[in-house]
C-alpha positions as CSV (number, residue, x, y, z in Angstrom):
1,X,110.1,129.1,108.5
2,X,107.8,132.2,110.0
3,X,104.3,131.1,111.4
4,X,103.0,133.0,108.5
5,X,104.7,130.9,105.8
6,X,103.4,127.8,108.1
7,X,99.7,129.4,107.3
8,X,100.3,130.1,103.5
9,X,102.0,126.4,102.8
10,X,98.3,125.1,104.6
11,X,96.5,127.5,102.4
12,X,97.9,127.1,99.4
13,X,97.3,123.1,100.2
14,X,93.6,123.4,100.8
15,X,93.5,125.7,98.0
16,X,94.8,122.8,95.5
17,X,92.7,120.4,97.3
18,X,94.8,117.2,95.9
19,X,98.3,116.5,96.9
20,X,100.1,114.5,94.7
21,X,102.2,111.3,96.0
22,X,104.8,110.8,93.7
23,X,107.3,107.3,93.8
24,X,109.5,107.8,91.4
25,X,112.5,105.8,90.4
26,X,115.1,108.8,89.8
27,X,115.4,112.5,89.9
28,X,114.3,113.1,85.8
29,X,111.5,111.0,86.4
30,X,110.1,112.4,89.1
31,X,111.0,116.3,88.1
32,X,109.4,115.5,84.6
33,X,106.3,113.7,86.2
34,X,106.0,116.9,88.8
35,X,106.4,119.2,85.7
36,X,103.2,116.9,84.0
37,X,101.6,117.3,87.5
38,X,102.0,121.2,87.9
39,X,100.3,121.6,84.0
40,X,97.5,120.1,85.3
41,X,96.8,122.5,87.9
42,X,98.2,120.5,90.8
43,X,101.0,122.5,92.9
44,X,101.2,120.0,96.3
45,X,103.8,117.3,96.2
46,X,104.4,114.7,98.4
47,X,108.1,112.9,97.8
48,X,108.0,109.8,99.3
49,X,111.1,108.6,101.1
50,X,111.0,105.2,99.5
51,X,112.0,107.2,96.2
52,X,115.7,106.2,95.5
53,X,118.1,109.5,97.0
54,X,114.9,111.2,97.8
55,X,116.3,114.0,99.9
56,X,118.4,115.1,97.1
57,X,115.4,114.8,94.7
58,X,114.1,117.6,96.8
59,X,116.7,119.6,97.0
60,X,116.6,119.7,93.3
61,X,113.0,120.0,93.0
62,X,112.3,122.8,95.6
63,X,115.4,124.0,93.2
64,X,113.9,123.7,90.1
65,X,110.5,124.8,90.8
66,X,110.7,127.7,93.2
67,X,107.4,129.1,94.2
68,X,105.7,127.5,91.8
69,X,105.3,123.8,93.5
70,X,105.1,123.4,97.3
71,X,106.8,119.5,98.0
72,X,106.9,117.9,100.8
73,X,108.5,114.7,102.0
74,X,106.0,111.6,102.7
75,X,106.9,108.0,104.7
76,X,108.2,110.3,107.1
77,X,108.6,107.4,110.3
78,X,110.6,109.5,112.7
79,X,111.9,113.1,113.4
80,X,115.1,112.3,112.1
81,X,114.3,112.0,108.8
82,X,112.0,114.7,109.4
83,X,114.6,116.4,110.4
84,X,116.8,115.6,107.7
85,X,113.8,116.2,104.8
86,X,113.2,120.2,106.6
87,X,117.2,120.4,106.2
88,X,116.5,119.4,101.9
89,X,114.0,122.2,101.6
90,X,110.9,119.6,102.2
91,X,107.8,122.2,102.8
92,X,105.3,119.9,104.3
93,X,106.1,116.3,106.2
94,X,103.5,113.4,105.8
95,X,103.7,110.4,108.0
96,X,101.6,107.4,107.5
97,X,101.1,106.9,111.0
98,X,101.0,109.4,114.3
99,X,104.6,109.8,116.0
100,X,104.0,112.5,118.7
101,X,107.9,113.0,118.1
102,X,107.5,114.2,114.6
103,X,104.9,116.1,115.0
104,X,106.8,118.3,118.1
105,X,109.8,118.6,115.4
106,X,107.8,120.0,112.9
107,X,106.2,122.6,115.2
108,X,109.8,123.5,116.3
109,X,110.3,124.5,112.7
110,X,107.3,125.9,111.7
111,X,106.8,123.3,109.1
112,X,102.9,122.0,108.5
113,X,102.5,118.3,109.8
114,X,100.2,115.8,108.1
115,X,100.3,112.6,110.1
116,X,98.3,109.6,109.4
117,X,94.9,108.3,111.7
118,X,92.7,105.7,111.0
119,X,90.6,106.3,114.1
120,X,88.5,109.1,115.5
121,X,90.9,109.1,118.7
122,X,93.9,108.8,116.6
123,X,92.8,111.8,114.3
124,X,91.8,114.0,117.3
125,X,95.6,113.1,119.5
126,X,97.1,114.1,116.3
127,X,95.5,117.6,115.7
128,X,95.9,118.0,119.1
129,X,99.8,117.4,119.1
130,X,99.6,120.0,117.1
131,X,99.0,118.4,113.2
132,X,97.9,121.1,110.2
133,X,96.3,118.2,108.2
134,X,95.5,114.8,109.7
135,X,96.3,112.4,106.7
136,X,93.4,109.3,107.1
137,X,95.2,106.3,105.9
138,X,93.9,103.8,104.4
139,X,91.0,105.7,103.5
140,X,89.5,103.3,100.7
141,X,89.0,101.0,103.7
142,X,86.9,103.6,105.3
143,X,85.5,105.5,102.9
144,X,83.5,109.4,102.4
145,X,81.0,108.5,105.0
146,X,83.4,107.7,107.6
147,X,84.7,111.4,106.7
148,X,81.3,112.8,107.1
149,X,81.0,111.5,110.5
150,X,84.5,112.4,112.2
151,X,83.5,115.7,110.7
152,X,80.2,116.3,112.5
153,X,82.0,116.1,115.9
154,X,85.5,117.3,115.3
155,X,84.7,119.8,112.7
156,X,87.7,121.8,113.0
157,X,89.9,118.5,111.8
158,X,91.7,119.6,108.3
159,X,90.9,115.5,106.8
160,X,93.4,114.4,104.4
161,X,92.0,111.1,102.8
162,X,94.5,108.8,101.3
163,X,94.5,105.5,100.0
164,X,92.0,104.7,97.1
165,X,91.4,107.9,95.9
166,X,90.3,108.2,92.3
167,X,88.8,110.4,90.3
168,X,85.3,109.3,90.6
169,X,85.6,109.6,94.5
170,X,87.4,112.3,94.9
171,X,84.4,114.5,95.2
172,X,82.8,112.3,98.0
173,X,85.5,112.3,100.1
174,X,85.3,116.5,99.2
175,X,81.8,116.6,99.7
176,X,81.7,114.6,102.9
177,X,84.0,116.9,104.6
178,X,87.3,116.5,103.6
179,X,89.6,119.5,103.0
180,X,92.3,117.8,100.5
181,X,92.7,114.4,99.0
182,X,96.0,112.7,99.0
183,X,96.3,110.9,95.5
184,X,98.9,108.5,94.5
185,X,99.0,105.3,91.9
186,X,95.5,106.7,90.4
187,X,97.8,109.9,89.4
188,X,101.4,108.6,89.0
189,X,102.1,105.3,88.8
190,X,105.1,103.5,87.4
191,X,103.2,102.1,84.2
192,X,103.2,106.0,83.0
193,X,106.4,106.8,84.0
194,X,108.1,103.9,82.4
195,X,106.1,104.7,79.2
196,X,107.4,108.7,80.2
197,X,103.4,109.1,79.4
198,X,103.6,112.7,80.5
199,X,101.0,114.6,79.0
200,X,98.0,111.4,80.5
201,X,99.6,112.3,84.1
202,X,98.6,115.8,83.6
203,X,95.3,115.2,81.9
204,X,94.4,113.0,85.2
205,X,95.9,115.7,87.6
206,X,93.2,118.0,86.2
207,X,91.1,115.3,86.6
208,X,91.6,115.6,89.7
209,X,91.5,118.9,90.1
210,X,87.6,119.4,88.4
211,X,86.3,116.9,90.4
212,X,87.5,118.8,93.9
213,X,86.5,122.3,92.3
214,X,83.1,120.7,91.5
215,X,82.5,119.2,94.9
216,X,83.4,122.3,96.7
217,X,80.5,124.6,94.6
């Protein structure tokens, strides 16, 4: 991947301000669930790794959904599965934790890096390791006004909060600084995918979506 895709994939991630973390228990659930996702105006997905043959759920997915959907592979612990997700077509790679490692292998293929921080000096080693988007994990421990003051100093940290988010925070963590919110059991959980309750998981993704656009006026 060019530099210039790199820059795009970031953009077009800011640009849908939520990223979607879907668990899913197979590849129809998860393909319907990201279909739900996308016809709520949500076009960042996070595959977690913990999601049974998830690599070949992607390869399906990116597949499937061409331009339309950027995914990315999430529970990303080392650069071998890194690695291994960039070989699958993964677009993005999010780690709950900083591993300098993983962050060096995405840089060597041009693929955007969201690692998780939960301090300021965590956040800062991992945008300066070369992170696009610094994933703050757990967030709901933390909260929008810990967002608003990392911000004031390190302003030029892209802030991923994740963890907690719902629709009636969303728009804090937004309007205290943060450039995207990760979103996860409030959006897709496996009550609505068991009941295949499809059209609620895109009614909360534009949820989701309206209370980001609102924030950012």
């Amino acid at each position: 991947m060019s530099e210039a895709t790199k820059r795009g994939i970031v953009e077009r991630i800011h640009e849908s301000g939520v990223i979607a973390i879907m668990r899913a228990n197979s590849s129809e659930q998860l393909l319907a669930a990201a279909e739900a996702v996308l016809a709520g105006g949500v076009n960042a997905i996070e595959v977690t790794l913990t999601t049974p043959g998830a690599l070949a759920v992607i390869e399906l997915a990116v597949k499937k959904f061409g331009d339309a959907v950027l995914f990315g592979a999430g529970t990303v612990l080392d650069p071998e599965s890194a690695r291994a997700a960039i070989s699958a077509g993964a677009q993005f790679i999010v780690s709950p934790t900083t591993k300098l490692e993983t962050i060096a292998l995405c840089r060597r293929y041009s693929i955007p890096a969201m690692p998780g921080a939960y301090t300021p000096t965590e956040i800062l080693t991992a945008w300066e390791a070369g992170a696009e988007v610094v994933k703050v994990f757990p967030a709901d421990t933390l909260g929008p006004q810990f967002i608003k003051a990392v911000k004031a100093p390190l302003p030029q940290v892209r802030l991923c909060p994740t963890g907690g988010v719902t629709v009636a925070n969303a728009g804090d963590f937004i309007r205290a600084g943060a450039d995207v919110v990760g979103v996860g059991g409030e959006l897709i959980n496996n009550k609505l995918l068991a009941a295949q309750d499809f059209a609620e998981i895109a009614s909360r993704a534009k949820q989701f979506r309206e209370a980001v656009a609102k924030a950012r006026e």
